[in-house]
N, C-alpha and C positions, 0 to 999 in steps of 0.2 A: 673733697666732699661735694664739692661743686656739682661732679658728674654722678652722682647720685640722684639728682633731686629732680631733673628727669627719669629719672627713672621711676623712681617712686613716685611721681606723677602719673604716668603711663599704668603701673598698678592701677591706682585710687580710680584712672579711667575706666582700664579693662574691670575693674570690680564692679563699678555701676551700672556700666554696659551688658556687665551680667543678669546685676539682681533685674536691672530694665527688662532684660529677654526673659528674666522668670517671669515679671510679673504678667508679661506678655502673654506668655501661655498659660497661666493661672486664667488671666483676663477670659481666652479665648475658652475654655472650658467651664466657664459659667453657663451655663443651660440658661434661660429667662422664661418663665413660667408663667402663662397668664390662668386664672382659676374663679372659680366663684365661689362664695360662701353659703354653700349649700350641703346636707346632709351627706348624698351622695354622691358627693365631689370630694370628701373623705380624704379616698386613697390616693387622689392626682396631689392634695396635698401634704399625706404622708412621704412622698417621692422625697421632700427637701428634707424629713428625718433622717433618712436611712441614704441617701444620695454619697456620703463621706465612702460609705462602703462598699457603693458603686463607682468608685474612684471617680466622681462627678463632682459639682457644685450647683447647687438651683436655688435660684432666685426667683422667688414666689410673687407676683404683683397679684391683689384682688382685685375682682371688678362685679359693677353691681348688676351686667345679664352679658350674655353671649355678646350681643352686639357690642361691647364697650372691646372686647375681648378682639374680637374682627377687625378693631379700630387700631387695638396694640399694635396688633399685624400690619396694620396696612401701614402704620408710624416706623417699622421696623424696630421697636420697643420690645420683641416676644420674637421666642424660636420654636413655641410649643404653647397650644392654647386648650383651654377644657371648655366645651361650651356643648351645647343641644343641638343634635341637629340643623334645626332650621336657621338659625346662626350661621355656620359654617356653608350651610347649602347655598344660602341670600348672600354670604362672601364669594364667595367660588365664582355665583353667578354674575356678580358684577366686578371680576378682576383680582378678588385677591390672591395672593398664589401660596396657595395651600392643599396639600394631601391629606385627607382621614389616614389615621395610621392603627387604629383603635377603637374598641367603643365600652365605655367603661362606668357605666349603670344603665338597668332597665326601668320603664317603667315611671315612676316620679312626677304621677299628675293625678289629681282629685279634683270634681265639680264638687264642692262646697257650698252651703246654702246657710243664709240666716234660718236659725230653730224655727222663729215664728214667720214666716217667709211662704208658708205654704208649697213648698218645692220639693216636689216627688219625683220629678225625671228631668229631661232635657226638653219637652213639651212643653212643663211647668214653667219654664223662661220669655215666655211671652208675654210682653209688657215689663217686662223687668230691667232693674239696673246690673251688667253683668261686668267682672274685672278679670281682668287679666295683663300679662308682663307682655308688652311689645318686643318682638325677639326672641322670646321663647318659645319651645315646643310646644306648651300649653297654647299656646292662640293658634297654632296649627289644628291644634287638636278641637278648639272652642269652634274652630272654622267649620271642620267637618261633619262633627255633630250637632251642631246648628243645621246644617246644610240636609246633613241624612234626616233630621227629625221636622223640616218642612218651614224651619224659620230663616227669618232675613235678619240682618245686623247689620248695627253701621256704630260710629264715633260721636252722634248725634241723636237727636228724639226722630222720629217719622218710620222709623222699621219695626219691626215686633220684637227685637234683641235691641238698647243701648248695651255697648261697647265702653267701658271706661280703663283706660292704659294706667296703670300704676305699677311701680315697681313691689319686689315682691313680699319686705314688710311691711310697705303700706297698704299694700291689698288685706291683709288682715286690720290694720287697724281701721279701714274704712267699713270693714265688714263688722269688726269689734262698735262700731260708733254707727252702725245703720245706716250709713251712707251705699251703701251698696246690697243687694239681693240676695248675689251669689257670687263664688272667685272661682275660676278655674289655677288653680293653685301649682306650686311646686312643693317640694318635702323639702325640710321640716314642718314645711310653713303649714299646710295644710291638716298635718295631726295634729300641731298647736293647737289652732282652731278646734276643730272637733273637742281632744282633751280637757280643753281651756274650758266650753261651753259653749262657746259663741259662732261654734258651726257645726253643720253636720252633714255627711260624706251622702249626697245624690247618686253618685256613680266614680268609677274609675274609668275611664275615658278610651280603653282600649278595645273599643268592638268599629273602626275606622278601618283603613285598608294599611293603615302603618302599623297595627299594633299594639304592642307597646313598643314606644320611644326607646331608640338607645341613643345617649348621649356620645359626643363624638370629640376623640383623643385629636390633633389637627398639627402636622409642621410646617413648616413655611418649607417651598420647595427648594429654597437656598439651603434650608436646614440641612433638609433629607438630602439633599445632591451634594453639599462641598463638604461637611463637616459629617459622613458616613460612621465613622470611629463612635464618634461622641453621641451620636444618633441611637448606633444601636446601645451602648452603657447607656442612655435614660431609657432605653425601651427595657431591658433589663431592669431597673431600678421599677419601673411601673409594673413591670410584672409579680414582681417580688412584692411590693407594696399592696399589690392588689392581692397576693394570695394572702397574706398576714391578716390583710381586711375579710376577708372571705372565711382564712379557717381559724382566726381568733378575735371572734365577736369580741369577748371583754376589751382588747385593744384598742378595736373599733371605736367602742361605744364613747370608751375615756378621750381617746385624741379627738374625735367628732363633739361632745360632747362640752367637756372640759379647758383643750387648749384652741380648736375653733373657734367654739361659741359661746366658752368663759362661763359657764352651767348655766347659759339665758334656755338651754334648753333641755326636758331631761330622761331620763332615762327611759322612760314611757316613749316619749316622744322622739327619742333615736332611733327606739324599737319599733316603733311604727311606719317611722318614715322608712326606713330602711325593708322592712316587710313590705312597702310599694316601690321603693325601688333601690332592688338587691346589685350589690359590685359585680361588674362582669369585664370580662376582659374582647371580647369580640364583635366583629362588625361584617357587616358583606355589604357590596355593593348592587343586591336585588333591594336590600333596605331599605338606604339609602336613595336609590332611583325610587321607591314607592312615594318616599315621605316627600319627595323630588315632585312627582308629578300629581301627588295633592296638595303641595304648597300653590304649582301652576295652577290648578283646577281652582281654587278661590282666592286663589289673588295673594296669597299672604308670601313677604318674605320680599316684596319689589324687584324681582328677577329682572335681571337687563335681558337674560338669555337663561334659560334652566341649563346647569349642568348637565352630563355625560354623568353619572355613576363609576363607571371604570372606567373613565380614564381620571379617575384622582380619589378613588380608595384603595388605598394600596396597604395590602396585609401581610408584606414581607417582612417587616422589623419585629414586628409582631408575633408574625410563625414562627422565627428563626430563636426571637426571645424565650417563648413560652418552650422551645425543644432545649433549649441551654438552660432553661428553671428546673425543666423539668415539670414543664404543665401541662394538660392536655387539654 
């Protein structure tokens, strides 16, 4: 009996040594996902629904704007980030190593005015208290049309635009409580408002030389380069995610809506936000380089160096996904 009990030892090893090396590869095929909780950031978080059936796992971390997002990445925290252009562009520029792989809503910014505020245009902001999200594409955007409409701005009194940085439910409740003029807003947040009462739509902010915004899908170049396999099953899995968001509004509205934002938001207000900015799946890097060299042109975004455009938008997982959907 003796010489059994090595042995059977030896089992009980090699078994452990087994489940070990599963867990190991379970481990390594968790995808980490950094996202925001925003309307049209939706579908990056349907990706962890439907993930099982992309023979994937995603691990969804939120964050409260792009830049916390940039920050995941740079902590090596995230393999894959959702954030607004300007975000990703102000990464890139100062080191962090990431590719655009995507771009997945348009759109998704309102200049907002208190009712009684007397605010008809971008003119009307002179002398005014204005908010907006440091890090997002709305203060690119606040930058430009300030700039095109012949106004100065700073963080301080003494320019014809105050500047005040809040994040982007407190920018309604400052707007809700008078503290503030006007918001250049993101969705939901901005149809809230409107709906709610307590704002109402100046403009949509895309007569600038970007556009409308598209928000930008982002992997860490470790992602894209060692773990290809796995790269392109989430690029698939976003692809899918984004067509069900796209051709089954009712789906949409519920997961957006409901398991999101727990019905703080609602049906009205999905429908609208989403009507300024609709799910897309696409990105180019003439975009990219525009939003690039208007963030240069007024300063926003604290570029150490502006990026290149192409050499780190890269729409290969992308094409390749959308031809394996079956998307065009």
């Amino acid at each position: 009996m003796k010489h059994l009990l090595p042995r059977r030892a030896l089992v009980v090893t090699a078994a452990i040594s087994l489940l070990a090396a599963v867990g190991t590869v379970q481990a390594e095929d968790v995808i980490r996902l950094g996202n925001l909780k925003l309307a049209h950031f939706g579908a990056v978080s349907y990706i962890k629904e439907i993930a099982p059936k992309c023979g994937i796992k995603v691990d969804e971390k939120t964050f409260a704007k792009g830049l916390d997002v940039m920050q995941g990445i740079i902590a090596g925290e995230l393999d894959v980030g959702a954030t607004a252009s300007e975000a990703a562009i102000a990464g890139r520029a100062n080191g962090t190593p990431i590719y655009i792989v995507a771009g997945f809503a348009k759109g998704g910014a309102r200049l907002v005015a208190r009712p009684d505020a007397g605010i008809k245009s971008v003119k009307d902001l002179k002398g005014k208290k204005v908010g907006v999200t440091r890090g997002g594409i709305q203060e690119v955007l606040l930058a430009a049309e300030l700039a095109q409409n012949g106004l100065t701005s700073a963080d301080a009194p003494g320019k014809d635009v105050q500047i005040i940085y809040l994040g982007y439910p407190d920018l309604n409740q400052a707007l809700l409580g008078k503290n503030l003029d006007a918001i250049m807003q993101t969705e939901p947040q901005s149809s809230q408002a409107i709906n709610k009462g307590f704002g109402v739509e100046v403009m949509k902010p895309y007569d600038t030389p970007i556009g409308e915004p598209i928000r930008t899908l982002v992997m860490t170049e470790k992602f894209y380069k060692e773990q290809r396999p796995l790269a392109e099953k989430f690029m698939r899995c976003f692809v899918e995610a984004t067509r069900t968001f796209i051709e089954t509004k009712g789906a949409a509205e519920k997961y957006v809506t409901q398991t999101i934002f727990k019905g703080q938001i609602s049906k009205e207000d999905f429908n609208d936000a989403i009507g300024n900015s609709p799910y897309s799946y696409d990105i180019t890097a003439e975009h990219i380089q525009t939003t690039t060299d208007v963030m240069a042109k007024y300063g926003t975004g604290k570029m150490a160096k502006p990026p290149v455009a192409k050499d780190w938008v890269k729409t290969d997982l992308l094409d390749a996904a959308k031809k394996s959907v079956g998307v065009k």
